[in-house]
C-alpha positions in Angstrom: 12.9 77.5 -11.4 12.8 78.4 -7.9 11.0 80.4 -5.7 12.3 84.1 -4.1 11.5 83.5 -0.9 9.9 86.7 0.2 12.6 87.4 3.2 15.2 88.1 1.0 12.8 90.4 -0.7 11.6 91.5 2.4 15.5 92.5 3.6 16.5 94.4 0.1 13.3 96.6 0.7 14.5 97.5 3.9 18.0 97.9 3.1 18.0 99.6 -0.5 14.6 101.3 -0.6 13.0 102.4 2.5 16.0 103.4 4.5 15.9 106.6 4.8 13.2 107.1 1.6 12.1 110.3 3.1 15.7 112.0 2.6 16.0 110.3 -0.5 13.1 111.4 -2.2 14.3 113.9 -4.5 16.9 111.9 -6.3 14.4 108.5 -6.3 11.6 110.4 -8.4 12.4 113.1 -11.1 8.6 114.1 -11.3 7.3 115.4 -14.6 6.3 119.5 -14.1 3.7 119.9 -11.5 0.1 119.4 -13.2 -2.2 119.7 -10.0 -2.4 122.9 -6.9 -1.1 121.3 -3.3 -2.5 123.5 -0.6 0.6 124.8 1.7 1.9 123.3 4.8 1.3 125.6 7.8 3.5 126.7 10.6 1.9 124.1 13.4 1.7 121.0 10.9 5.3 121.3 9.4 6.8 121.8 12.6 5.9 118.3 13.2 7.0 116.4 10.2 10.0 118.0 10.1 10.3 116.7 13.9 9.0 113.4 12.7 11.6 113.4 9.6 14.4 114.4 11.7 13.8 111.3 14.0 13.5 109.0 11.4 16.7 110.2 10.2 18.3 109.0 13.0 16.5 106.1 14.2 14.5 107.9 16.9 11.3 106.2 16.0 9.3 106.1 18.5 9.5 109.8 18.7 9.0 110.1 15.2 5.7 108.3 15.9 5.1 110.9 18.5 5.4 113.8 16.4 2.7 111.8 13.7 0.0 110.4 16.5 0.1 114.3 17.5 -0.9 115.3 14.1 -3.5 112.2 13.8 -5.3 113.6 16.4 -6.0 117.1 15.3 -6.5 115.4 11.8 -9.7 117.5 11.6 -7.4 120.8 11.5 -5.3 119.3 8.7 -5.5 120.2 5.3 -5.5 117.9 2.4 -2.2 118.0 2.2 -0.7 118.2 5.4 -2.8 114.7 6.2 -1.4 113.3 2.8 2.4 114.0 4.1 1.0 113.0 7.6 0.0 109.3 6.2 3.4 109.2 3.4 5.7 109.6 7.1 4.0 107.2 8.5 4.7 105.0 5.9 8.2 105.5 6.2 8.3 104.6 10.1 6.3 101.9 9.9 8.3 100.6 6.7 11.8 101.1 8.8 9.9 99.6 11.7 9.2 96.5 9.4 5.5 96.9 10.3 4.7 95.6 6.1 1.3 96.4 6.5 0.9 99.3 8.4 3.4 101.3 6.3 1.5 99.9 2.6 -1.8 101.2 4.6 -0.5 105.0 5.0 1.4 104.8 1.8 -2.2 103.7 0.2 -4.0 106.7 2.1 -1.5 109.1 1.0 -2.4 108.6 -2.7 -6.0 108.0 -2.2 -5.7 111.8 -0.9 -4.4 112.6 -4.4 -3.4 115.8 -2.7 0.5 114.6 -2.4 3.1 117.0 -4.9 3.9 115.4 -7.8 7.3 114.1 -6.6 5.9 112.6 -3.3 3.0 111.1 -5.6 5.7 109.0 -7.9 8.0 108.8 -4.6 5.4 106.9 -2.8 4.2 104.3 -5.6 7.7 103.3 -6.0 7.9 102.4 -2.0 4.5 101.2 -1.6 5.3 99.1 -5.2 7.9 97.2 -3.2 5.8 96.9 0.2 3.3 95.1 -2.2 6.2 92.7 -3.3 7.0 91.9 0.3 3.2 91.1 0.8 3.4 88.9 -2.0 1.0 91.0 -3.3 2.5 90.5 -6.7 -0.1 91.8 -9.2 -0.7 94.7 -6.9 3.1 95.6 -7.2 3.2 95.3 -11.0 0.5 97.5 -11.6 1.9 100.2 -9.6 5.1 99.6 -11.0 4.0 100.0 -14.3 2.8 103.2 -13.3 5.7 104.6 -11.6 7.7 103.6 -14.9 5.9 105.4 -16.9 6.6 109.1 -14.8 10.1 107.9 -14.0 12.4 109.0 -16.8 15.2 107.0 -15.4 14.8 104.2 -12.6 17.4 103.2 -10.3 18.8 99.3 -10.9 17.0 98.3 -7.5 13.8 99.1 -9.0 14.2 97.0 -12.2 15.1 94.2 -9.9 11.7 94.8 -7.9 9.8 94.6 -10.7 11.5 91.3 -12.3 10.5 89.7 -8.5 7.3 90.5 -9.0 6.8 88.8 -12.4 8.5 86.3 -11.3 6.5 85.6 -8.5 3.4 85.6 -11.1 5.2 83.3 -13.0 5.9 85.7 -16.0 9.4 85.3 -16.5 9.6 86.8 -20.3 8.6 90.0 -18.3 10.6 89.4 -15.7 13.9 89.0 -17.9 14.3 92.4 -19.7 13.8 93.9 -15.8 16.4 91.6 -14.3 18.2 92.4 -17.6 18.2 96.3 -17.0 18.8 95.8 -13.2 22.2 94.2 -13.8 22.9 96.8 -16.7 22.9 99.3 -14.4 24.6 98.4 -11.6 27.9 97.3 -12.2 28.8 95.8 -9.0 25.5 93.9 -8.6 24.6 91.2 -6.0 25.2 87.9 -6.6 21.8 87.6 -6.0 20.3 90.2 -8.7 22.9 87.8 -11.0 21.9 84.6 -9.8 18.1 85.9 -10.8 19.1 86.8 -14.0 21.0 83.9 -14.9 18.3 81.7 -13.8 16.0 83.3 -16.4 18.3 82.7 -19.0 18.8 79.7 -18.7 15.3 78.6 -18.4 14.8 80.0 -21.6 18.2 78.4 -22.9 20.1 82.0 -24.0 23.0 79.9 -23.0 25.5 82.7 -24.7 24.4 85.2 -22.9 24.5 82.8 -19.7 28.7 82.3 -20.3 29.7 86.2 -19.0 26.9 86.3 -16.4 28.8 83.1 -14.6 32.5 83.8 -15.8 31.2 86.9 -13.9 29.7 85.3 -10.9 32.9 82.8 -10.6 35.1 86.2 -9.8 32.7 87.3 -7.0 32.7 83.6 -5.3 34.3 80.3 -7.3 31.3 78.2 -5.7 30.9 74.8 -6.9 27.7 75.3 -8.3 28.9 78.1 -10.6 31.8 76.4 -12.4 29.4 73.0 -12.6 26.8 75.1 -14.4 29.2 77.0 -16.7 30.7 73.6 -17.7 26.8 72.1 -18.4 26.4 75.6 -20.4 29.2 74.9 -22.5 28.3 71.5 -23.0 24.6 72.9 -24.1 25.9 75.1 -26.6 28.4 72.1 -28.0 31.5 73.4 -26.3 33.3 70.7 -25.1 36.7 71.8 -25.0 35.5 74.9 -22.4 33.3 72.8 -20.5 35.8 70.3 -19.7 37.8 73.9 -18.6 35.2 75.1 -16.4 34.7 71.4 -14.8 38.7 71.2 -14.2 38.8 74.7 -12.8 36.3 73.5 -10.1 38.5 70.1 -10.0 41.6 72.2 -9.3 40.1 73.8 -6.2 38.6 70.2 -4.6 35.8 71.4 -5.3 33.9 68.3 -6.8 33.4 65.3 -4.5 30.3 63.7 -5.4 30.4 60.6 -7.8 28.2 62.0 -10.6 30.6 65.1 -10.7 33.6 63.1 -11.1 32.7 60.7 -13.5 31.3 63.5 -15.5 35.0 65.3 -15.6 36.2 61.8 -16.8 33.9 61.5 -19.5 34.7 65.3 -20.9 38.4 64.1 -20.7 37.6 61.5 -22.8 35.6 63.4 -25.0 38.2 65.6 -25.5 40.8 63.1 -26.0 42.8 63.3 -23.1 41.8 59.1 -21.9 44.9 58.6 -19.8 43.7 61.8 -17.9 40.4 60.3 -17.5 41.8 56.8 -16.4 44.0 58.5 -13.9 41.2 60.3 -12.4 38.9 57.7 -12.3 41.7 55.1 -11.0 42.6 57.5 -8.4 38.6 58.3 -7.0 37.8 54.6 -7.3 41.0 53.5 -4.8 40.1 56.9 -2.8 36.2 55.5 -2.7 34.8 58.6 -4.2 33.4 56.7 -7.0 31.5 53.4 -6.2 33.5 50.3 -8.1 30.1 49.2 -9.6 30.0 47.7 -13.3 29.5 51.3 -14.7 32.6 52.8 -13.2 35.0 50.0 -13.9 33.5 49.5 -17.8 34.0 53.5 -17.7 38.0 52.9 -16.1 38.3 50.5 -18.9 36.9 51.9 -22.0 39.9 55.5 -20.4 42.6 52.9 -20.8 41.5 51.3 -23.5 41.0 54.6 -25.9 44.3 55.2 -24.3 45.8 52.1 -25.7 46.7 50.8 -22.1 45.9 47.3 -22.6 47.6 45.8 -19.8 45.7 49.0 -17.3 42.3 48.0 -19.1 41.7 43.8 -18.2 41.5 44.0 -14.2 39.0 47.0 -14.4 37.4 44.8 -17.3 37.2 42.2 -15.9 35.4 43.6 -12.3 32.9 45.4 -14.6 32.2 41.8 -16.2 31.9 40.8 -12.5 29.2 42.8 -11.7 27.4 42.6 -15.2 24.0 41.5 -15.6 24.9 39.9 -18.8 27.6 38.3 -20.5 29.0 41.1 -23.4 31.3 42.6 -21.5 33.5 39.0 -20.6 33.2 38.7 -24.5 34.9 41.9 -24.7 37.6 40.5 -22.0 38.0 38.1 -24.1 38.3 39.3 -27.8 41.6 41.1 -25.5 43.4 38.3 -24.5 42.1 36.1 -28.6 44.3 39.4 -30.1 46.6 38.6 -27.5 46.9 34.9 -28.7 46.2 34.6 -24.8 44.3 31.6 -24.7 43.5 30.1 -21.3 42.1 33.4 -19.9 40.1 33.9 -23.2 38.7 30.6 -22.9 38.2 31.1 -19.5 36.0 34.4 -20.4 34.1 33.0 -23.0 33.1 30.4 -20.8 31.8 32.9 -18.5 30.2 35.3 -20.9 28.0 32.1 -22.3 27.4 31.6 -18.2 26.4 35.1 -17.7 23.9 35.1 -21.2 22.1 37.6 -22.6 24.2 37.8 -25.5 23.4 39.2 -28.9 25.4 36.8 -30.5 26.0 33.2 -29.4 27.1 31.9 -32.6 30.2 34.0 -32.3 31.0 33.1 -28.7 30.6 29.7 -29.4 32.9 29.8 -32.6 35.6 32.2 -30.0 35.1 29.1 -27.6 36.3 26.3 -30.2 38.9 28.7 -31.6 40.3 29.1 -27.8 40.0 25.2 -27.1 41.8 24.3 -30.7 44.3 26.5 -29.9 44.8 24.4 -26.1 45.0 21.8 -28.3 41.8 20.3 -26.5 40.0 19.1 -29.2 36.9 17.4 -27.8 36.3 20.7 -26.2 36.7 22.6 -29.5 34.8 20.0 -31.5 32.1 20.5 -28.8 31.8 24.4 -29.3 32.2 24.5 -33.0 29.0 21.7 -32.7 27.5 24.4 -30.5 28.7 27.2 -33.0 27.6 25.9 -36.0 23.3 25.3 -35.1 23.6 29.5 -35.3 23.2 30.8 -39.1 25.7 33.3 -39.2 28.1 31.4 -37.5 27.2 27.6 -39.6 29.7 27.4 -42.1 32.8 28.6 -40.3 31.7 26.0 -38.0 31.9 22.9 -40.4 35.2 24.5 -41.7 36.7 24.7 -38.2 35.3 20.8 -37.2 36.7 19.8 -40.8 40.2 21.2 -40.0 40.0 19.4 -36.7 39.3 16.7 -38.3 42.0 17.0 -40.7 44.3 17.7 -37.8 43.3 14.8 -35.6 43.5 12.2 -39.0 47.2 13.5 -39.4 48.1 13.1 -36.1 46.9 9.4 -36.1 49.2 8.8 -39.2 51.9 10.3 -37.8 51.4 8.4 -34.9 51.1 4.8 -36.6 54.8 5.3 -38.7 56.2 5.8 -35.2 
């Protein structure tokens, strides 16, 4: 599986989370009743986080800073909680800022101060949660995360997602999945990305049904290759040919495939699926078109389509190229065993010939016995009696040798006679 590369983490922070956390703390956290006394903010010290907050708000934030630095410097006037509010701005400047560091610093002095009200408190794990995540500070973020899930009674989608990251990062995907699950629960127009996380989970622990919809679903945001080639291997998985030969055709459709292993893979699942002239059509069309190399594979592959196809005539040039470029002789015996049912003789000879050439056969005998068969037939009898010798030092092939040389001999006595009354 792949590594999130903390950037993109780094961005849906920023963009989802942080922007604009201070105005959006109320509907982020819905504390649990207030369980600890926060001393009041006075006149001089709320002046200056509401200017700070009001900067923020609209991007002002170098006087936002202003407004904080002012406070930090009377810090020894400041309450407990004015300083804790002080520090949980900051955060959220230095976080919009994309200072990482500095904003998980005063987000980790504002709890320390354990003087924050109970919705800032939860408020500020979540943030500093996913500032942890962006420091790849992964088992930092799941701890606090596990916190802030346990005093929020319902978390936002983007916070599931966090938290799947995170596991992932630590290479605990089971945890990870349920999160990544809930993320994409909730959020009905998810990113492909949130999707993309999730599927990649699911298929690394092969829930390939519940991979189908989450890629049917990701095809109707962007019909990328990728997608329709990994629906089509999900199908395939789960011993659906018929749909992953759909899915690979869909991608077919658009031009989408180009590379040889692709396209000999949509052959094959058209002949799986019993559509071979399909598959001969496609493959004789990317072959001429040089999409697909014209090495023994491919033509034996072009062969076998017309063949299953019962295009006999299509199937010996292909055949015969992927003989060619053979490393051994079986596939000229094939060639061959064509043109015998063919009662083609010469260019079965001529095969056999070149499949005993070629060697590596399983069984001689045979060829040898094809061979005489081929010569008798050319009427070239000390050929044929020369194979059938050949033919008959093989076992299995011995005694329909001797009854092949005796018919020869039979043959060639008659002959003689007839000859001699002439």
């Amino acid at each position: 599986m792949r590594r999130w590369r903390v950037s993109a983490i780094a961005a849906l922070v920023l963009a989802v989370a942080l922007a604009g956390a201070a105005e959006d703390e109320g509907r982020r956290a819905k504390p649990k009743p207030r369980t600890r006394q926060v001393e009041a903010t006075r006149q001089w010290a709320y002046q200056r986080l509401q200017r700070a907050h009001e900067a923020l708000a609209e991007e002002r934030y170098d006087q936002a800073l202003a407004a904080l630095d002012e406070m930090q410097r009377n810090d020894g006037a400041l309450n407990a909680s004015e300083r804790a509010m002080m520090h949980q701005t900051y955060g959220y400047a230095h976080a919009s800022l994309g200072r990482h560091r500095e904003a998980a610093a005063a987000f980790e002095a504002a709890l320390a101060s354990d003087a924050l009200p109970d919705a800032g408190r939860v408020n500020v794990r979540y943030n500093l949660a996913q500032l942890y995540v962006v420091l790849e500070r992964y088992d930092d973020a799941i701890g606090l995360f596990r916190t802030w899930l346990a005093e929020e009674p319902d978390p936002p989608a983007e916070a599931h997602y966090m938290v799947a990251v995170a596991y992932l990062q630590t290479g605990r995907a089971g945890d990870a999945l349920p999160h990544a699950r809930e993320a994409v629960r909730k959020r009905p127009e998810a990113p492909q990305g949130w999707l993309q996380l999730l599927l990649s989970l699911l298929i690394e622990r092969r829930l390939y049904t519940e991979a189908v919809p989450l890629l049917e679903r990701l095809i109707a945001i962007e019909p990328k290759k990728a997608y329709w080639t990994q629906l089509s291997a999900v199908h395939s998985e789960l011993g659906q040919p018929t749909q992953a030969l759909a899915a690979l055709e869909g991608a077919y459709a658009q031009g989408l495939l180009t590379s040889e292993r692709e396209l000999t893979t949509l052959a094959q699942l058209r002949l799986h699926a019993g559509v071979p002239y399909k598959a001969a059509r496609l493959l004789a069309a990317e072959l001429d078109a040089g999409r697909v190399a014209p090495d023994a594979a491919s033509w034996r592959l072009l062969a076998d389509a017309w063949l299953i196809a019962r295009e006999r005539d299509e199937a010996l040039a292909p055949l015969g190229r992927a003989a060619e470029r053979s490393g051994d002789g079986a596939l000229y015996l094939r060639l061959a065993q064509i043109h015998l049912d063919r009662e083609e003789w010469e260019p079965a000879r001529d095969a056999l010939t070149k499949a005993l050439a070629k060697g590596k056969l399983d069984e001689r005998g045979t060829v040898y016995l094809l061979l005489g068969a081929a010569h008798a037939n050319l009427q070239d009898w000390a050929a044929a009696r020369a194979a059938f010798e050949s033919a008959a030092a093989f076992g299995d092939t011995r005694e329909s040798a001797r009854q092949w040389l005796a018919s020869i001999e039979s043959e060639l006595a008659t002959r003689e006679q007839e000859a001699a009354l002439q």
